[in-house]
Structure formats: C-alpha cells, structure tokens
VOGU-3710 file (C-alpha; in Angstrom, 3 decimals, decimal comma):
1> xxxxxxxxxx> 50,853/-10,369/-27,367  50,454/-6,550/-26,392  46,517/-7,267/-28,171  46,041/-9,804/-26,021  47,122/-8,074/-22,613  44,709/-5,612/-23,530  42,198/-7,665/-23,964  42,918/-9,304/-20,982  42,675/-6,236/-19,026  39,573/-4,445/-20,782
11> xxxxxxxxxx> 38,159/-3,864/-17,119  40,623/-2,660/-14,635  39,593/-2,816/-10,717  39,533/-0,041/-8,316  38,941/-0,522/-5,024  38,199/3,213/-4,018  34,679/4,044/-3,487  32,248/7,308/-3,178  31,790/9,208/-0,261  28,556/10,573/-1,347
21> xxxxxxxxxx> 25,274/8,723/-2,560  24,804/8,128/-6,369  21,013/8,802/-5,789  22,143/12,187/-4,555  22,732/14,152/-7,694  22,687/17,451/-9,546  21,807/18,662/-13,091  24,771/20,810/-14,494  24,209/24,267/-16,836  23,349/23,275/-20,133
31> xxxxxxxxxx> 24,500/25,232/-23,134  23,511/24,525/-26,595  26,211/26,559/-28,336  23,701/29,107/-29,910  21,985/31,729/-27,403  21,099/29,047/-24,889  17,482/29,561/-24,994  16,361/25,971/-26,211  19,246/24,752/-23,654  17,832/26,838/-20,509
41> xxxxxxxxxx> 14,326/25,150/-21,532  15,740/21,714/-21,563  17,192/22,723/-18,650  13,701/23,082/-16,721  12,436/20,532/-18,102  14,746/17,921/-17,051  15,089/19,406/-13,474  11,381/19,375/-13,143  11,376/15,836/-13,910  14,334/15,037/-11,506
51> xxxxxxxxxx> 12,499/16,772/-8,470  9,553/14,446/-9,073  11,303/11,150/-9,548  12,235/8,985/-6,699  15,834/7,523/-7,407  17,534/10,968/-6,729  17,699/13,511/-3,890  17,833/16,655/-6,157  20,540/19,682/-4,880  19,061/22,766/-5,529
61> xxxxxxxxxx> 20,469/25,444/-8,468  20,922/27,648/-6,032  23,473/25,965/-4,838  25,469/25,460/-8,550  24,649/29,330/-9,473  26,819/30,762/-6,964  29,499/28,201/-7,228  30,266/28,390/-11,027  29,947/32,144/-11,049  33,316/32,199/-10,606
71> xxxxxxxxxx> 33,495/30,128/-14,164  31,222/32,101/-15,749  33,380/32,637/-18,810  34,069/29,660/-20,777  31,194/27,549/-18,748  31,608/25,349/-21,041  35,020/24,591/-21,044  34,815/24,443/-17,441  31,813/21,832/-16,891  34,367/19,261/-18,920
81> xxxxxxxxxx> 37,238/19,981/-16,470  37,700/17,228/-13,991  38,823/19,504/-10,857  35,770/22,037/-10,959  33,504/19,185/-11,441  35,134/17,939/-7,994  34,836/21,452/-6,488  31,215/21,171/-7,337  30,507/18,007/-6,223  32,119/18,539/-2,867
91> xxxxxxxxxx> 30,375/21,847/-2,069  26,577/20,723/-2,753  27,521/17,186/-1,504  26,689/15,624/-4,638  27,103/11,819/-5,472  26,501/12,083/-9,410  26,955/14,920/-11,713  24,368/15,056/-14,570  26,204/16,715/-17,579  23,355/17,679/-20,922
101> xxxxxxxxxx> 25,721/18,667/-24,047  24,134/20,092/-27,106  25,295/20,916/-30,295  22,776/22,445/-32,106  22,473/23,271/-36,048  19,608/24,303/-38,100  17,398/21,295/-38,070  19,737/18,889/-35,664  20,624/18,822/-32,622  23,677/15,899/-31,406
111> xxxxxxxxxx> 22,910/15,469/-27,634  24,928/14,121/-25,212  24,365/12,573/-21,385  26,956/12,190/-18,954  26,244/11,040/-15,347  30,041/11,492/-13,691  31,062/10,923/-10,165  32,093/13,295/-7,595  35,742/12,960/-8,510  34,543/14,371/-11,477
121> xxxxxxxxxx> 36,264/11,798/-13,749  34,561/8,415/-13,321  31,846/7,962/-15,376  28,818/6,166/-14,795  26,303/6,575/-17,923  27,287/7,413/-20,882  24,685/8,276/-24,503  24,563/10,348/-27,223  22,263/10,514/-30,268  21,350/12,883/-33,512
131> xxxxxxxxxx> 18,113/14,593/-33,180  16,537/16,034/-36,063  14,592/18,770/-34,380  15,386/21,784/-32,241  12,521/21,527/-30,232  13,297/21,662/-26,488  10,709/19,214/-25,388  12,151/16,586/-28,146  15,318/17,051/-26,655  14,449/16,726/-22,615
141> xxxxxxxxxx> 12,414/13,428/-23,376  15,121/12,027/-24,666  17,290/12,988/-21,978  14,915/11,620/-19,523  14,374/8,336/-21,427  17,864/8,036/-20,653  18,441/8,730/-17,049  15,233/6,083/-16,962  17,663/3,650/-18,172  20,887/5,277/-16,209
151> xxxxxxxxxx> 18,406/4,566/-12,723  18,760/0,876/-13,290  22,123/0,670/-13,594  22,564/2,293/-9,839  24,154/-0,746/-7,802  22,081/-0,258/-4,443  18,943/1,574/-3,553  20,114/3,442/-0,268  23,095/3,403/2,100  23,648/3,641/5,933
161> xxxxxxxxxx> 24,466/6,415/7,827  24,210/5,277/11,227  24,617/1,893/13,006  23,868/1,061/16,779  24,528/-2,402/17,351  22,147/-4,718/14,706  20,074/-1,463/14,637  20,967/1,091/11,518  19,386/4,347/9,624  20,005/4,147/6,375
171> xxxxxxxxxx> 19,411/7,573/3,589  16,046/6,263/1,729  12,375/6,343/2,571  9,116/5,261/1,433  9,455/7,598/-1,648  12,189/5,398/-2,562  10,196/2,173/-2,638  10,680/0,746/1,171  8,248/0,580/3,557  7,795/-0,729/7,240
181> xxxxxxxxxx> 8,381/-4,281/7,189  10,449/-4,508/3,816  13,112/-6,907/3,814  16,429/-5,343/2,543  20,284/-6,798/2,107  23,323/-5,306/3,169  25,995/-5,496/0,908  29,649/-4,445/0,915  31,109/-2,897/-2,208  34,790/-4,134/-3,012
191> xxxxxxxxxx> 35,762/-3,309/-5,923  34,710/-1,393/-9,263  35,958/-2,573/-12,418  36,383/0,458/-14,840  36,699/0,321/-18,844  40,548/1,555/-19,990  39,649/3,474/-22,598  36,418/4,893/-22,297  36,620/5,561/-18,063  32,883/4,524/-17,394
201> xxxxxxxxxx> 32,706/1,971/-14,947  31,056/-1,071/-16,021  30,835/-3,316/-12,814  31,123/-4,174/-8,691  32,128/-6,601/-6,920  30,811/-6,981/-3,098  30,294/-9,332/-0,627  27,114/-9,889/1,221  26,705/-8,836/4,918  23,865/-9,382/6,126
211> xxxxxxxxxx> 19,826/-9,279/5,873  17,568/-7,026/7,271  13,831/-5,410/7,772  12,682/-2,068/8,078  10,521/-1,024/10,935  10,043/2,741/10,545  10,218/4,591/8,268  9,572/8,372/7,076  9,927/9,960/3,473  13,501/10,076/3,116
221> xxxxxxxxxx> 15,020/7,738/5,909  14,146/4,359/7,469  15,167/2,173/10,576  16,053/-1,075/10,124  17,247/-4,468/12,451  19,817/-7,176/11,037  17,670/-10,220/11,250  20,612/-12,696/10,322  24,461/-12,229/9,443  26,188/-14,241/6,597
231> xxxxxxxxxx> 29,247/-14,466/8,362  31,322/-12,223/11,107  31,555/-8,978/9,774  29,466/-5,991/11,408  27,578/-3,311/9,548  29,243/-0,276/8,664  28,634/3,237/7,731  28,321/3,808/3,704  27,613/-0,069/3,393  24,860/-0,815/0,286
241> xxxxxxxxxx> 21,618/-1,513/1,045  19,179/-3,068/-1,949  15,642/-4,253/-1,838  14,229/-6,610/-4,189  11,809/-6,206/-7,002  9,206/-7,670/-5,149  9,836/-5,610/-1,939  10,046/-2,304/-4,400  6,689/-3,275/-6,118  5,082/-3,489/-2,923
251> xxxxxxxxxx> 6,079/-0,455/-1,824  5,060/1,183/-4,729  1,245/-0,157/-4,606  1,399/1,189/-0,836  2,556/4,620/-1,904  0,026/4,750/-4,852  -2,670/3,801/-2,810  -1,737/6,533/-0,229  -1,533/9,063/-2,665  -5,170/8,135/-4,121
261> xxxxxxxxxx> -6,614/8,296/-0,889  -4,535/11,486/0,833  -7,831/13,671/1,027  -9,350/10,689/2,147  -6,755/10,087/4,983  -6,503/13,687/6,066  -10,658/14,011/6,058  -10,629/10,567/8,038  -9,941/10,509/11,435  -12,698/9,496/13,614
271> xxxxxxxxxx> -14,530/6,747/11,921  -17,287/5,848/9,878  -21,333/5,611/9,350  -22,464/3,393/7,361  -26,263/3,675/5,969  -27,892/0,378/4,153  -31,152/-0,995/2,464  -32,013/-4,735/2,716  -33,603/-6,648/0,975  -34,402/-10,620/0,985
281> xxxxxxxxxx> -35,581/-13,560/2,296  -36,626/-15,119/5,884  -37,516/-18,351/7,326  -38,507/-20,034/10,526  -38,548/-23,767/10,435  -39,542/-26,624/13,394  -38,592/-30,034/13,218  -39,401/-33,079/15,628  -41,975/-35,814/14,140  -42,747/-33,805/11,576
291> xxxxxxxxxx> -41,117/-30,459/9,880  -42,828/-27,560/8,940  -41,688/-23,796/7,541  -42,992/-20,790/7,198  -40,868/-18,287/4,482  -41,521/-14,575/3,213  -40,162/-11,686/1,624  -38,024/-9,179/4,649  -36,832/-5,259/3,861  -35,611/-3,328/6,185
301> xxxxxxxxxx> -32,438/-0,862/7,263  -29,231/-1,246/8,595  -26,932/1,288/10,467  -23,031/0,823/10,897  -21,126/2,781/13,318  -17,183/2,551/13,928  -15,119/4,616/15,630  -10,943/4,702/15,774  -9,640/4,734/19,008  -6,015/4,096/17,107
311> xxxxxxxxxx> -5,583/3,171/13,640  -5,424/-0,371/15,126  -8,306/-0,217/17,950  -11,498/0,284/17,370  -15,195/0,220/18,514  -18,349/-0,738/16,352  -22,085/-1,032/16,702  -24,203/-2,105/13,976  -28,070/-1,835/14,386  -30,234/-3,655/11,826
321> xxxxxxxxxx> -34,496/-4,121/11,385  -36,318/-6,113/8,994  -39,726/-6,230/8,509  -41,946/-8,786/6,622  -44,512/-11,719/6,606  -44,147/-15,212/6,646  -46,312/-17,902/4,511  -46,585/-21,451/5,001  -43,995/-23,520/3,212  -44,337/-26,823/4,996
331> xxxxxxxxxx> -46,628/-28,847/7,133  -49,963/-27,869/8,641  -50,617/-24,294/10,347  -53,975/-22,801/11,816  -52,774/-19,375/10,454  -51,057/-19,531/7,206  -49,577/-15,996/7,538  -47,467/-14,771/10,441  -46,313/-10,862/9,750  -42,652/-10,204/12,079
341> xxxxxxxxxx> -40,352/-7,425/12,797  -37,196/-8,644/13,277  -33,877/-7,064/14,919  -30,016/-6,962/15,104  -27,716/-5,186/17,464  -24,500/-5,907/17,688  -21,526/-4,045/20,126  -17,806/-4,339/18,998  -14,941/-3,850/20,051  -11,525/-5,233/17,742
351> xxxxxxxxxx> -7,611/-5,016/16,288  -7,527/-3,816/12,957  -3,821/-5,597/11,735  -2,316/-4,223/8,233  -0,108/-6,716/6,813  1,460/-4,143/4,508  1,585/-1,481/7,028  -0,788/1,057/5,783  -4,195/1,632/6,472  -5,714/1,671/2,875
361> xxxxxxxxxx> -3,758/-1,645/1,672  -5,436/-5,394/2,991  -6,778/-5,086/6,195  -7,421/-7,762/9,088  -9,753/-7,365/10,969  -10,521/-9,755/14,719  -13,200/-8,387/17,329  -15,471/-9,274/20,678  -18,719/-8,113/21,640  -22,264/-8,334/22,510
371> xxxxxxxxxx> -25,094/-9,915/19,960  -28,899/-9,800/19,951  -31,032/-11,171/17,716  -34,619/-10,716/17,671  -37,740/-12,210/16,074  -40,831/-10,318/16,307  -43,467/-13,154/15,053  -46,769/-12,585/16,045  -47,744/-14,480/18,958  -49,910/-17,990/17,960
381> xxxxxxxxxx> -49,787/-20,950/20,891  -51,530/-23,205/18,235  -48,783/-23,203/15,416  -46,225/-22,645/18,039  -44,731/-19,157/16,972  -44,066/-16,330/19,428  -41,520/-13,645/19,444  -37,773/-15,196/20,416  -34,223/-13,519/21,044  -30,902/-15,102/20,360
391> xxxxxxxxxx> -28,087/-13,083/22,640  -24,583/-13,955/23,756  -20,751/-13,282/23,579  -19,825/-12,164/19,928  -16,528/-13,323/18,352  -15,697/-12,440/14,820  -13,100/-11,536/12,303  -13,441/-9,714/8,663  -11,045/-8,836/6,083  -10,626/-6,721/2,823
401> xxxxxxxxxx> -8,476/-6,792/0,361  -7,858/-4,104/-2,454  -8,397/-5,248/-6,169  -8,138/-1,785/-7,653  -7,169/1,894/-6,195  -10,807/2,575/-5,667  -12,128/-1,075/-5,237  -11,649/-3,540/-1,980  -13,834/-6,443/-1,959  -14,383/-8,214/2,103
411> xxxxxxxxxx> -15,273/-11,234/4,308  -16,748/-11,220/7,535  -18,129/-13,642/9,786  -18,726/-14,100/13,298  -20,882/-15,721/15,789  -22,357/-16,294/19,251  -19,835/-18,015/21,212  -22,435/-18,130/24,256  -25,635/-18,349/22,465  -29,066/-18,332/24,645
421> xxxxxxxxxx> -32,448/-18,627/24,113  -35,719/-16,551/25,102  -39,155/-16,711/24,119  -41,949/-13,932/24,777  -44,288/-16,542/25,918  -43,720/-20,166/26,572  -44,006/-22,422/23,759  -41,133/-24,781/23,564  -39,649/-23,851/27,163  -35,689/-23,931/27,840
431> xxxxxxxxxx> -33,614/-24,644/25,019  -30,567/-27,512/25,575  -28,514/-25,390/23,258  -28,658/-22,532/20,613  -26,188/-21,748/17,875  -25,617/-18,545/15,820  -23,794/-17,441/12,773  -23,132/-14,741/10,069  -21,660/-14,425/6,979  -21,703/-11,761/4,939
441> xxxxxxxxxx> -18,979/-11,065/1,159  -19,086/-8,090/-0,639  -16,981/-4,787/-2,659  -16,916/-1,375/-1,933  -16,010/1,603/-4,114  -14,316/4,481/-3,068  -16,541/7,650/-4,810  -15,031/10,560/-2,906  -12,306/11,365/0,023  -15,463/10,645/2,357
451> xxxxxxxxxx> -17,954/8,622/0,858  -17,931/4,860/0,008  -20,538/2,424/-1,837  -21,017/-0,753/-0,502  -22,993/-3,300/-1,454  -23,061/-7,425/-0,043  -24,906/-10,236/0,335  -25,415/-11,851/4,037  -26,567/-15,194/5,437  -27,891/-15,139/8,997
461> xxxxxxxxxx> -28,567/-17,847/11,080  -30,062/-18,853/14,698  -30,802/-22,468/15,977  -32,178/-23,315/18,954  -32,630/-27,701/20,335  -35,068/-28,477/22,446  -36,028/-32,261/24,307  -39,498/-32,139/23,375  -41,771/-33,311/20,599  -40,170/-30,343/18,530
471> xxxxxxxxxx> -36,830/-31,073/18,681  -35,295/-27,674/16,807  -36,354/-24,312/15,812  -34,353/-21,981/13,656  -34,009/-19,152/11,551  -32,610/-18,185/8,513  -32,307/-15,009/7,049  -30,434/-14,269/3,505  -30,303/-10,528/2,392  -28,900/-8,260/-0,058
481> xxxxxxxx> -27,760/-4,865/1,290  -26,636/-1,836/-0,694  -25,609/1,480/0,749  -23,256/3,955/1,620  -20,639/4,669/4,411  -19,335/8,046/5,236  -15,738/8,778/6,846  -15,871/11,682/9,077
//
C-alpha cells in the first residue's frame, strides 16, 4: 500500500511561482577541484556562449564577484547551499541559476549541470556525464549541448510587465524570436508539479487567457493588444506569454535577413539607381483587310531612379531608349526596312507594404504615375509608318519575394489606365481607343551592402483602334535586361 501511495504521488503540485524570469539567468563559479584553471576556461567559454544566445538575458560577473566574496572560502560548499543561492538570486535579479560541477582526474572529468531556481532549491534541468578528456573546450560543448536542450524545456518565451487595459509590454524582443505583427498567447501558470525525490520540476499546469499580436517592438521588449479573450479573466503582470513555432521561425528569417543586410541598411537611406542593358525584339503590326508586320532586332539602355520619402513612400522614374530597324514580316511594303528609336519614361509615385514588417523580407509594392511611350519610325505615308506616342495615367503594382539571404526574385506590371494616341504626321488620324501594358519577372542578387545585380525579361505592349480601312496598329516589344542597381 505505502508503494502504491508513492507511486500515486510521484509528482507533487505547487502552486507557488517565480518572481523573476527563467530566461533571466546567471552562470555560477565553476571549480574543478584541482587548481581551477581548466574550470575558469570552461567558465569563459560557456558565458561567451550565453551572452550570444537568445533564450537568456545574461547578469553580468560583476555582479556574482562581489556578492560571493564574502564565501570565498569553501566556494564550493557554498554554491550547493540553498540560502546563498537565494541571496544570489535576489541581488542580481536572477530567474535561473546555472550551476557547472567538475570533478576532474587524470584523464576524466564527471561533469555536472544544474539549472536551479531563485529559491535556490527547485530544480529545473538536471545532467551529468563521464568525460574522458580534460580538455576545457570538450567540457564547455558539452555543457552547452545541454543548456540547448534545457532552452526547450522553458514553459513560455517572455512574460508581462505592464498592462494598460487590452494593451501590455511584455520582457522579450525581436532577439527573442517576435516581431511586429507576431501572434502570441497569454497563458496563466497554476500549478507546478515537482518530482519527490529528485526536486526537479517536471511539469505546469495553466489556463489560457487570452490571444494577442505584437505591434512594436525593440530588442528586448515588445507591445502587444489582446485581440480576443477565452473567457473573463484580465491580463496580469508576470502572466506567460508563448509564440508558436511558426511565429518563432518567422522571426528568425526576419532577424537573419537583417543581420545579412545591416551594412546594407545603415549605407541605404536615400534610394536607389539602377543602370541596365537591353536587348531584344520589336514589332509594329496593322491589321484591317489585310495584316502586315514589320519586326527587328532593338538594344538600348535603361535608367531606374527611386527615392524613399519613408520606408513606405516613395518616388520613381525610370527612363528607357531602344534603338533598332525593322524588316518586313508580313504583307506588302514600298520600303522593306524602317530604322526607329524608340522611348520610355515613366514618373512614380507608390506604398511600399512589408507583410513581415521589415524592409529586406517580401515586399509589396502599388504605385500611380505618368507614362510615355514613344516610337521613333521613320516617317513613310506610303506604308503608313510615322513616329507615334502612347501617354496616360500609370497604375501598377510589383512585388519581390526573398528565396535566399542574397537572392529575391520579382513581378511587376502596370499599365495606362488613360491611354492616348499621337502621331507625328497624320496617317491613320484619331484613334477610338488605345491600350497599354507591361510585364516584366526577374531575380536580383545582393553582391555588396550597396550594389545589386539584376537581371529580367519584359514584355511591352501598345495598341491603338482606329474606324478606318486599318482597323489596329500596335506594338510589341520583348527584351532582356541585365544590370546593376546601386543603394546610396
């Protein structure tokens, strides 16, 4: 019977509950029981690796140093007793205690790891292993391999520290793996379940408060808004906030692509210039009774201009010329060549909107403006080919999308929304309507902070009806255009 009680009653609950942040932690002294040389180099090592990870805000040595010079005999002795481990823990404000024990021979080492609360008894993580090496850098691996492990086992990602109304702060930031627009759930811890004999506390219970999504957010803090309640209760201070796996990966390709492109971002400010070669094909083509088409081989230049009035707003002007000759295709023509120099100028102005919330993740991308288009065919009454402009209100949108840190690939199309027609000299007279539109796909690759290749392929096209004998001209360019575009 007394078996089976204990059995029964392998986890015990408490419902008593940290004042301080497990993800705030510090590393205790370690000692190796020799001269503590190999143990002041694992020491390093595994605070240098604790300063650089995300899951805990690190309290400095400083901080330890003058408290345990008090225990300076005996440290060791000391760092097992429950009440200085409290003292500790209360004067640095420390959630978790990391305790490294070594017991080192010639040839072995046993390590243990301890991660213990700031009562200084409960215990969190618990491992211990048999090295068979000395070596300090042996040692601190494994140590870190297991506060890898110990990381996952921490119940909640951040906690609150400051609620008005359904708005709250809460004691993580984008290193921790949030960022502006994450979606995040409050939880309510009430109770801990601890094992009898070995004190480590194996599980929570807690209820579920409410949901919620950050909209600011710094390095080490974030705002957030309650966007739906599961029941009646109101947020709290110290309540447990945790963010998915998917919110956490998301975060974490934001922050990597960040820290790829910091130089970038700092050097970046004003806009870009974008310089291009084209290269491809254009055609001109009449239709009525009968069709005919000229085609021909068109190179020329293109220049790309953008400027950030915000990281949102922005202007744009993008100046292209071709030059080339036509041939005949189709039909009959007097001339059977027709060299042109043809034009494009268009003025933007648009809303850049970043889904994720940073400007080097996918980017959408909708603006207005002025378009001209311009063919400069050499005038010929008989065949019924003079220079002609296409101009109107532009409307457009473009998006890109990352693939790899240094690779985006993007979409853009727009067209005339109020297309009209010119000619140089009168050959078909007024149009009854014209129609425009561009497309244009292609990558980019990020060489350095400033400087980006770019390469795409683009279809033009310009259309213009008529109620004569020729019932429609148009025009139809497709290029390839390579290049590259500076940040300044």
């Amino acid at each position: 019977m007394k078996i089976l009680i204990f059995l029964i009653t392998f986890v015990i609950a408490f419902p008593i509950f940290a004042s301080e942040s497990m993800r705030s932690c510090m590393l205790l002294p370690i000692v190796d029981g020799l001269d503590n040389k190999v143990g002041f180099k694992v020491f390093e090592e595994i605070e240098n690796y604790i300063k650089e990870s995300s899951w805990c805000t690190y309290k400095s040595n400083s901080e330890l140093i003058n408290i345990l010079s008090q225990y300076s005999k005996n440290l060791e002795s000391h760092l097992a007793n429950k009440d200085v481990l409290k003292v500790v823990a209360d004067k640095t404000k420390s959630g978790t205690l990391i305790r490294v024990s070594l017991q080192m021979q010639l040839g072995l080492t046993e390590v243990k790891v301890e991660v213990i609360g700031e009562n200084g008894e409960d215990r969190y993580f618990k491992e211990q292993t048999q090295l068979k090496s000395n070596d300090s850098s042996l040692i601190s691996q494994t140590v870190r391999n297991w506060l890898d492990v110990y990381e996952k086992t921490i119940p909640y990602e951040g906690r609150i520290k400051a609620v008005l109304g359904d708005q709250f702060t809460i004691d993580i930031g984008k290193k921790s793996h949030i960022y502006s627009g994450s979606e995040i759930v409050i939880e309510r811890p009430t109770s801990k379940r601890q094992h009898p004999l070995l004190k480590e506390i194996v599980d929570y219970q807690t209820e579920k408060i409410a949901t919620a999504k950050i909209f600011d957010v710094s390095d080490n803090q974030a705002q957030a808004k309650v966007t739906s309640y599961e029941g009646l209760k109101k947020l709290r201070l110290e309540d447990w906030v945790k963010v998915s796996s998917t919110e956490q990966k998301k975060a974490i390709e934001q922050l990597s692509y960040a820290e790829k492109n910091k130089d970038k971002e700092d050097f970046g400010k004003l806009g870009t210039v974008g310089l291009f070669l084209t290269f491809g094909s254009g055609s001109v083509n009449q239709a009525g009774a009968t069709e005919k088409s000229m085609n021909g081989l068109m190179y020329g230049v293109e220049v790309d201009a953008e400027v950030w009035a915000t990281r949102n707003y922005w202007l744009g002007l993008d100046i292209e010329k071709k030059f080339g000759k036509y041939s005949k295709d189709i039909g009959t023509f007097n001339s059977a060549f027709n060299s042109t120099s043809n034009s494009a100028t268009k003025l933007k102005f648009g809303y850049k909107y970043l889904p994720m919330g940073f400007f080097y993740g996918p980017q959408i991308d909708t603006y207005i403006g002025y378009g001209n288009y311009n063919y400069g065919l050499s005038t010929n009454t008989s065949d019924n080919l003079t220079e002609v402009s296409f101009a109107g209100l532009l409307v457009g949108t473009r998006g890109s999308l990352p693939i790899y840190e240094t690779t985006r690939i993007y979409l853009e199309f727009d067209f005339l929304m109020t297309s009209s027609f010119s000619e140089k000299v009168k050959v078909f007279g007024s149009d009854i309507s014209s129609s425009n539109y561009h497309l244009e796909v292609g990558g980019q690759f990020f060489y350095e902070a400033n400087l980006t290749l770019k390469a795409g392929i683009s279809v033009l096209a310009n259309r213009a009806d008529f109620s004569g004998s020729t019932k429609e001209e148009q025009f139809k360019d497709v290029s390839a255009k390579v290049g590259t575009v500076f940040t300044f």
